[in-house]
VEXDREN-475272 format. One line per 10 residues: number of its first residue (from 1); for each residue z, x, y of N, C-alpha, C. Coordinates in Angstrom, 2 decimals, decimal comma. Example, Ala and Ser with C-alpha at 12.3 -4.5 7.8 and 13.67 -1.06 7.14 Angstrom:
% residues 2
1) 7,80 13,19 -5,69 7,80 12,30 -4,50 7,80 13,20 -3,30  7,08 12,85 -2,25 7,14 13,67 -1,06 7,87 12,90 0,03
//
This chain:
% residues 161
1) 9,74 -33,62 -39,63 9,15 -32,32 -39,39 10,23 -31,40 -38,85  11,12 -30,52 -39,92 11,65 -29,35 -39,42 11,50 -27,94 -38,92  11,34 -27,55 -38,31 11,06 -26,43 -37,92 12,13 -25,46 -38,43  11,45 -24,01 -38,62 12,57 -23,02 -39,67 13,38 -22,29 -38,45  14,36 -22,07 -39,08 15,72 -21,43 -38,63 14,81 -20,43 -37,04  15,47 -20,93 -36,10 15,47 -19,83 -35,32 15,05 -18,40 -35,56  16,37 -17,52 -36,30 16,25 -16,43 -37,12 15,12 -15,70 -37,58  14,41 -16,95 -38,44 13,05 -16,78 -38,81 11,75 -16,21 -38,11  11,99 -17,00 -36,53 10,80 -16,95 -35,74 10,74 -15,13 -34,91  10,23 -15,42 -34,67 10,00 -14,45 -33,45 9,97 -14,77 -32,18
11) 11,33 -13,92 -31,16 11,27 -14,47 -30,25 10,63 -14,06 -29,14  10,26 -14,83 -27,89 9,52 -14,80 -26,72 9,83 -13,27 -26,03  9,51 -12,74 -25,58 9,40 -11,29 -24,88 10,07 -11,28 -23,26  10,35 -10,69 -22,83 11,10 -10,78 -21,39 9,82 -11,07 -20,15  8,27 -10,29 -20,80 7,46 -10,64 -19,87 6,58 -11,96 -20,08  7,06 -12,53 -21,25 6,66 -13,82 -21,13 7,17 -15,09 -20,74  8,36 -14,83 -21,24 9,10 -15,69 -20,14 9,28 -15,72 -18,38  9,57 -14,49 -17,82 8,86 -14,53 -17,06 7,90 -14,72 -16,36  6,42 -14,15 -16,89 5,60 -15,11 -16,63 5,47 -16,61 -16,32  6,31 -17,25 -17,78 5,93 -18,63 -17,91 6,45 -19,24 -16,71
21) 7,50 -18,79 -16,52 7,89 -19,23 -15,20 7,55 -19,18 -13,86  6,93 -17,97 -13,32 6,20 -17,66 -12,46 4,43 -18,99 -12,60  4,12 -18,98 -13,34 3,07 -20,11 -13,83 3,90 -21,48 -13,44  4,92 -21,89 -13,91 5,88 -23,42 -13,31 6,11 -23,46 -12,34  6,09 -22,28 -11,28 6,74 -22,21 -9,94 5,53 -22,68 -9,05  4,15 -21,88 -9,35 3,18 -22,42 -8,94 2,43 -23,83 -9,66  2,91 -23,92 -10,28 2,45 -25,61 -10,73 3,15 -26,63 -9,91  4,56 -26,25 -9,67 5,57 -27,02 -8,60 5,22 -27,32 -7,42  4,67 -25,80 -6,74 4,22 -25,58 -5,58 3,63 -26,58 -4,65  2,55 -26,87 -5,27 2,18 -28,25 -4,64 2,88 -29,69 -4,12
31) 3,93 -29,90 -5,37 4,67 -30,97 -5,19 5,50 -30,65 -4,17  6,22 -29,64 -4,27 7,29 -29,43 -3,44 6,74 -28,51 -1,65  5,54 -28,90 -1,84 4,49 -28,64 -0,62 5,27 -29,73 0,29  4,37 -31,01 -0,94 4,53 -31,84 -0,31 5,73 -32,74 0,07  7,30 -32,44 -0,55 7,87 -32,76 0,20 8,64 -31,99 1,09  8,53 -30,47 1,02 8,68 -30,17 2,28 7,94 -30,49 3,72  6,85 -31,06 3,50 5,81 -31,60 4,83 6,60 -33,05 5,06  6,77 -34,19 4,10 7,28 -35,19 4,02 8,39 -35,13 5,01  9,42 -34,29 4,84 10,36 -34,63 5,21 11,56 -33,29 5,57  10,66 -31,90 5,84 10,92 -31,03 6,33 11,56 -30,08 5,82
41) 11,21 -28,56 5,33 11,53 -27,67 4,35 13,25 -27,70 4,21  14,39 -27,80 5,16 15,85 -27,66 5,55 16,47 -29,03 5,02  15,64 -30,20 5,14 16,37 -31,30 5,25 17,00 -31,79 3,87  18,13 -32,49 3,92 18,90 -32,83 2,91 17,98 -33,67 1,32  17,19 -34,33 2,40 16,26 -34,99 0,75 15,22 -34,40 0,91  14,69 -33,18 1,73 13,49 -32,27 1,03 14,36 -31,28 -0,45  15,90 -31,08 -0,01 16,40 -30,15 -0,70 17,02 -30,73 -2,13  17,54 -31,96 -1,84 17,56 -32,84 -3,16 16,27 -33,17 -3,69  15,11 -33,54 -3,01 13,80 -34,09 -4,32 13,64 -32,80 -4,62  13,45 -31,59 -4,28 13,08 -29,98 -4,48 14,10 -30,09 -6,24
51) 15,30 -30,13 -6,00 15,99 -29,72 -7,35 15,62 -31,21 -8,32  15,44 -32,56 -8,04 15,34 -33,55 -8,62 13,91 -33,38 -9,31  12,88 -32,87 -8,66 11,82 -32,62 -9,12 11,56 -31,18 -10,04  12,26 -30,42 -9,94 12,31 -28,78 -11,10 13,27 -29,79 -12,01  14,52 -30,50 -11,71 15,02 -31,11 -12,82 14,33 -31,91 -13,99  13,34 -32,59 -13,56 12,50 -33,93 -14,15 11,71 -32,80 -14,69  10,55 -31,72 -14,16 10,16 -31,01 -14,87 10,88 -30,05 -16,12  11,33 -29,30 -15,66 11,99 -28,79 -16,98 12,85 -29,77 -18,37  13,14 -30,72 -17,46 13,90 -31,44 -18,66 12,73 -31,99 -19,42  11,54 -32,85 -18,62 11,06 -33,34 -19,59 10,11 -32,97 -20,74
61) 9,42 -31,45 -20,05 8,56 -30,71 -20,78 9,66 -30,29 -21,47  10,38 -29,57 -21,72 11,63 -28,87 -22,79 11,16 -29,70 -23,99  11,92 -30,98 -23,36 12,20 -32,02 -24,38 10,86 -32,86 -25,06  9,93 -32,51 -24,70 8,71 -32,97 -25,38 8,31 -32,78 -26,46  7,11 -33,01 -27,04 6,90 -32,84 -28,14 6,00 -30,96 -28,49  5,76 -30,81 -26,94 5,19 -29,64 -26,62 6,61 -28,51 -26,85  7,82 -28,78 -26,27 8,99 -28,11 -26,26 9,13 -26,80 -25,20  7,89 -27,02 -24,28 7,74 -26,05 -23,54 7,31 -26,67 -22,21  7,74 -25,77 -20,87 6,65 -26,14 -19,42 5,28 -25,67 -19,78  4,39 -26,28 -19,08 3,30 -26,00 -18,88 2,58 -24,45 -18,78
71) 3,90 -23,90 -18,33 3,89 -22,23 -18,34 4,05 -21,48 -19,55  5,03 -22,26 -19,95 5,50 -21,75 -21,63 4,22 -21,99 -22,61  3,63 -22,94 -22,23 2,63 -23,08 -23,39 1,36 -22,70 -22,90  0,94 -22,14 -22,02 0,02 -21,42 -21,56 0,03 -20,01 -22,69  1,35 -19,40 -22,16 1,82 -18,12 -22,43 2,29 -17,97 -23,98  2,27 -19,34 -24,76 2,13 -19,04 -26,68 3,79 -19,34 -26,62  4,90 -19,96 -25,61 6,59 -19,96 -25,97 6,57 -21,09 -26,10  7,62 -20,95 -26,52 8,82 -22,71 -26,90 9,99 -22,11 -26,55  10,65 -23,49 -26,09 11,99 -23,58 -26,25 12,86 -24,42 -27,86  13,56 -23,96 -28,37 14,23 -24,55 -29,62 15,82 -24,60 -29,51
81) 16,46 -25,34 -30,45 18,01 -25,02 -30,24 18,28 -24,18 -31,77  19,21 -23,15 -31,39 19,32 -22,09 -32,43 18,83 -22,67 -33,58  18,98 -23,08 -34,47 18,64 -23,56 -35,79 17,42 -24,17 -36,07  16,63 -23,79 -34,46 14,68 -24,33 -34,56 14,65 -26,00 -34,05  15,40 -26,74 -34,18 15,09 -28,21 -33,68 15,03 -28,08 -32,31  14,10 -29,24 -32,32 13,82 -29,29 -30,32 15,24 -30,01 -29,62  14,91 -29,85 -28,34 15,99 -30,03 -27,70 16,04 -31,79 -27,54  16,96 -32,50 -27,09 16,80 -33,86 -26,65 16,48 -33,82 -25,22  16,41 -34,46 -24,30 16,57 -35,02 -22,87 17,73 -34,49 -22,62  18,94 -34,65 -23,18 20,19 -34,25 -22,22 20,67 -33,01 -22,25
91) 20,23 -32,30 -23,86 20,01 -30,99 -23,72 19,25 -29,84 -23,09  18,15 -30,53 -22,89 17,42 -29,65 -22,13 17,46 -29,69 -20,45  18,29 -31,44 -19,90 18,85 -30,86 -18,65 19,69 -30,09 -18,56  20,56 -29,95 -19,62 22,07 -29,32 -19,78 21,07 -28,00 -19,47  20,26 -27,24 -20,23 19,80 -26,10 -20,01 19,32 -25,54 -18,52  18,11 -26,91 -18,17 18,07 -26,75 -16,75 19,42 -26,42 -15,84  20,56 -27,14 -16,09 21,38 -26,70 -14,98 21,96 -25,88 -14,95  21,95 -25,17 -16,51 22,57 -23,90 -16,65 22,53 -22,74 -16,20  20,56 -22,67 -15,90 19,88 -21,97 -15,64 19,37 -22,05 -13,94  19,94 -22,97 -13,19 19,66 -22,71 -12,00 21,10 -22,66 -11,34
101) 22,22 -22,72 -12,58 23,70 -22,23 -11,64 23,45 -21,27 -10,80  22,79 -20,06 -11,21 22,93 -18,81 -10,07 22,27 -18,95 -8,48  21,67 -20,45 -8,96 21,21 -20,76 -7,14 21,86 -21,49 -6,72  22,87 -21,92 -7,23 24,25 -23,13 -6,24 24,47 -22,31 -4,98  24,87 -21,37 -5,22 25,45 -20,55 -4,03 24,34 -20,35 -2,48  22,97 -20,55 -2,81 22,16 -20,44 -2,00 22,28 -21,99 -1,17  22,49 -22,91 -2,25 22,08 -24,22 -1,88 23,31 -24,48 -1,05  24,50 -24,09 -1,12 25,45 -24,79 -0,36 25,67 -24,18 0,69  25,81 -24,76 2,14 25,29 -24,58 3,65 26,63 -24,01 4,27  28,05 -24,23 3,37 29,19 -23,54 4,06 28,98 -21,71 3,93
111) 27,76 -21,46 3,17 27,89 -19,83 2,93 26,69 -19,66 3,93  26,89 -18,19 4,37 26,09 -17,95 5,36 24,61 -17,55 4,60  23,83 -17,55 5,26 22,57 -17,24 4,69 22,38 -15,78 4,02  23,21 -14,45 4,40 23,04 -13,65 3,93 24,19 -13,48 2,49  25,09 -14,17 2,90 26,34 -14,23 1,61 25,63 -14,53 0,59  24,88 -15,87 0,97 24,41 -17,11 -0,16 23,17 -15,98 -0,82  22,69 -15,10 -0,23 21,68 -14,79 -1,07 22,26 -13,63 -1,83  23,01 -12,49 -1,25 23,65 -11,80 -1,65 24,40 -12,00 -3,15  24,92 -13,29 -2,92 25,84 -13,88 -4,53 24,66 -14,27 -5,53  23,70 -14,93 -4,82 22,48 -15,54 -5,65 22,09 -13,99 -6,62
121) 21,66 -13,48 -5,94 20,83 -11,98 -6,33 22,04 -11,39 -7,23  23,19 -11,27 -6,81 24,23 -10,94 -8,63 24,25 -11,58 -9,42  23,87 -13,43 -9,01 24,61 -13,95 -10,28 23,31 -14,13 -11,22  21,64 -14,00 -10,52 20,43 -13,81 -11,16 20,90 -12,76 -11,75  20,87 -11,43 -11,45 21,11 -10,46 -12,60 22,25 -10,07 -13,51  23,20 -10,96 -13,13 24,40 -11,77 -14,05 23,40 -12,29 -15,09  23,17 -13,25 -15,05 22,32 -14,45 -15,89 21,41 -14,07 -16,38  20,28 -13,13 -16,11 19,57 -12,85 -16,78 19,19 -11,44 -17,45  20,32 -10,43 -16,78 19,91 -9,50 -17,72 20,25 -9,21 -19,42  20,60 -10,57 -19,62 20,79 -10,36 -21,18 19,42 -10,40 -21,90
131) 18,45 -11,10 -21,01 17,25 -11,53 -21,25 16,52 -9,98 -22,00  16,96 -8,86 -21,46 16,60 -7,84 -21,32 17,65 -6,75 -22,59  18,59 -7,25 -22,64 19,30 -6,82 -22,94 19,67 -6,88 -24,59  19,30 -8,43 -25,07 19,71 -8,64 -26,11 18,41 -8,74 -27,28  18,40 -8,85 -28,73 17,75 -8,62 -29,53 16,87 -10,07 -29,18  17,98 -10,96 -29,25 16,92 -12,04 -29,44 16,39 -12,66 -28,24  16,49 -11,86 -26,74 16,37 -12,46 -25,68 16,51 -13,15 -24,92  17,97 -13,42 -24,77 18,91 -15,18 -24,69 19,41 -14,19 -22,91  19,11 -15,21 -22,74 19,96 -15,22 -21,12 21,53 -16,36 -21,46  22,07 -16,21 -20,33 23,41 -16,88 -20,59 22,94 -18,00 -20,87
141) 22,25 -18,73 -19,97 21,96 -20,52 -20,37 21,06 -20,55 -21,22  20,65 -19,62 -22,55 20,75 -20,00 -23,55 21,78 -19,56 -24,28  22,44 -19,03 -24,50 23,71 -18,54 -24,79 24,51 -19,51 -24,76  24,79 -20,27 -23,48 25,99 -21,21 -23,60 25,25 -22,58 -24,03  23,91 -22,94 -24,15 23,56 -23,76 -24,61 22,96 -24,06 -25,93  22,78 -22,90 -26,49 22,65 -22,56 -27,93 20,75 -22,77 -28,00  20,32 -22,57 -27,31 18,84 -22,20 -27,04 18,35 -20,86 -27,79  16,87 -20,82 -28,06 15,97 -20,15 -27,98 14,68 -19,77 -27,43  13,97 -18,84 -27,20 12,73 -18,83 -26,47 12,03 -18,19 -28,01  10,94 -19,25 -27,94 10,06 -18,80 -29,37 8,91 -18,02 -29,11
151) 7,88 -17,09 -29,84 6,46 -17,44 -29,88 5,90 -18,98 -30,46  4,69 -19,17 -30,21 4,28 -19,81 -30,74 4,33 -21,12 -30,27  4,01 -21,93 -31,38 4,82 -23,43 -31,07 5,17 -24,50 -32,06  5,55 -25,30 -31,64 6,61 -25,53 -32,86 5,47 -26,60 -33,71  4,68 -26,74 -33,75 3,53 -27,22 -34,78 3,47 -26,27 -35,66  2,97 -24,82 -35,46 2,82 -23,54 -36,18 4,19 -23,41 -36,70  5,66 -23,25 -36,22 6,79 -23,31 -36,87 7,16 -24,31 -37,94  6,59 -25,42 -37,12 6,85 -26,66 -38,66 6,16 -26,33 -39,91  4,63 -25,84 -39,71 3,78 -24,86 -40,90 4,27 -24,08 -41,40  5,21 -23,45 -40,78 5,51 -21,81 -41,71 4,99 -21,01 -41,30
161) 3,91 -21,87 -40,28 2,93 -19,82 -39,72 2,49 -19,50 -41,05
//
């Protein structure tokens, strides 16, 4: 089952992706409730399961047969790699980490709290105003990962729509 050229599709909109994500953040919410209660919002393995757990999510919904988070497919998106095939497991962490580079700077404790957010907040609108910017709606970490954000989903793409 191939799915047609990227090119072909139509891609996801800036307020849907957004959205979709805003929808994953609160689906997270809970989990990462609970290990900030576990083991305290600051602490070193509330702050590692926090990224281990958005990691396991995004990678594994990406890479599913759905090709989307739970948000994405609420909201009618997919994720694809340019040429329409789904992503694997290691691609779609590759994407995840691409896409939360602009929060390294928050996460590491030698920057002061106002630096760390300060750099965070350029390198978000570093990173994503291509989202905005470009025809087909690619932020850098799809850009450097050769991603797409679709309508639809890739059942309807394998059809032809």
């Amino acid at each position: 089952m191939t799915a047609p050229a990227a090119t072909n599709s139509r891609f996801a909109s800036s307020f849907q992706r957004a959205g979709a994500f805003v929808l994953d953040l609160i689906a997270l919410s809970f989990p990462e409730f609970l290990l900030m209660l576990a083991f305290g919002p600051e602490s070193g393995v509330a702050v590692l399961g926090r990224f281990l757990l958005y990691a396991a999510y995004f990678t594994l919904f990406e890479a599913s047969s759905w090709q989307a988070t739970p948000g994405k497919r609420v909201l009618g998106i997919y994720v694809a790699r340019r040429g329409g095939s789904p992503l694997t497991r290691p691609q779609a962490l590759e994407r995840f980490l691409f896409f939360m580079a602009f929060t390294f700077p928050a996460q590491l404790s030698m920057l002061s709290t106002n630096t760390a957010a300060f750099l965070t907040l350029w390198l978000l609108l570093i990173w994503l105003v291509p989202i905005l910017a470009t025809r087909e709606r690619t932020g850098l970490h799809d850009m450097v990962c050769g991603t797409r954000v679709l309508t639809g989903t890739p059942e309807e793409a394998a059809r032809g729509r």
